[in-house]
C-alpha positions as CSV (number, residue, x, y, z in Angstrom):
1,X,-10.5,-9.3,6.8
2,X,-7.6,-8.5,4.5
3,X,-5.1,-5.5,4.1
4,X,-3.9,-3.5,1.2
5,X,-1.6,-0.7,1.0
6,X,-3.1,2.8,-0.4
7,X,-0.9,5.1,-1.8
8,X,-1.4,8.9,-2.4
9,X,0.5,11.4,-4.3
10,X,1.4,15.0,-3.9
11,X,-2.5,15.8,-5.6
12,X,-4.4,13.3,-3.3
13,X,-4.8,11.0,-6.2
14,X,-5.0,7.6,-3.9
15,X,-4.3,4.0,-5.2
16,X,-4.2,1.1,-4.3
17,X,-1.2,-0.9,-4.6
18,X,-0.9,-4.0,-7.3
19,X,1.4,-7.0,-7.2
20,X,4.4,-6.8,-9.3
21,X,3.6,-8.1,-12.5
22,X,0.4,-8.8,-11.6
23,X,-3.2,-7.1,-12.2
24,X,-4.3,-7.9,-8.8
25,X,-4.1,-5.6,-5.3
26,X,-1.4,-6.7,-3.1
27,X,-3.2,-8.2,-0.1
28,X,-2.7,-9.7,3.5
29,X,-3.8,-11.2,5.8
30,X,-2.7,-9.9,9.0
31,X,-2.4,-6.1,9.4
32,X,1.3,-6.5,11.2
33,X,2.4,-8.3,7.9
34,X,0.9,-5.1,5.6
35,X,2.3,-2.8,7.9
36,X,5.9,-3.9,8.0
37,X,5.5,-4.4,4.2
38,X,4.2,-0.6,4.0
39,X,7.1,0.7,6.9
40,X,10.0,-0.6,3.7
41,X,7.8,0.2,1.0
42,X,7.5,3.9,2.0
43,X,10.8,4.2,2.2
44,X,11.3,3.7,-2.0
45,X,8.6,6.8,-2.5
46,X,9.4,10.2,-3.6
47,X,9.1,12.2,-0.6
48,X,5.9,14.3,-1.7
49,X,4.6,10.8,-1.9
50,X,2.8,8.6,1.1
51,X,1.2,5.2,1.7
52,X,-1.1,3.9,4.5
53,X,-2.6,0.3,5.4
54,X,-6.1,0.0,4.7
55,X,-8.7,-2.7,5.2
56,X,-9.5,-4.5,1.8
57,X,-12.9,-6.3,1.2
């Protein structure tokens, strides 16, 4: 199973987060390594902004 960050803004529009530069969903493969990834990413939103790990098939 594989993990992808979700993010949703201040309408409940969700997304899923891409690589940088890339047209493909930023994956893992452990859920500890997505969710330290999301614990710094979160910090860079605006605050009416959140993200959550998710499962990714």
């Amino acid at each position: 199973m594989k993990y992808a960050i979700k993010v949703i803004d201040a309408k409940g529009n969700e997304f899923l987060l891409c690589e940088e530069g890339k047209d493909s969903f930023q994956t893992f493969e452990e859920y500890a390594d997505a969710d330290d990834f999301n614990y710094d990413f979160e910090q860079t939103l605006d605050s009416e902004m959140s993200s959550v790990v998710v499962e990714f098939n």
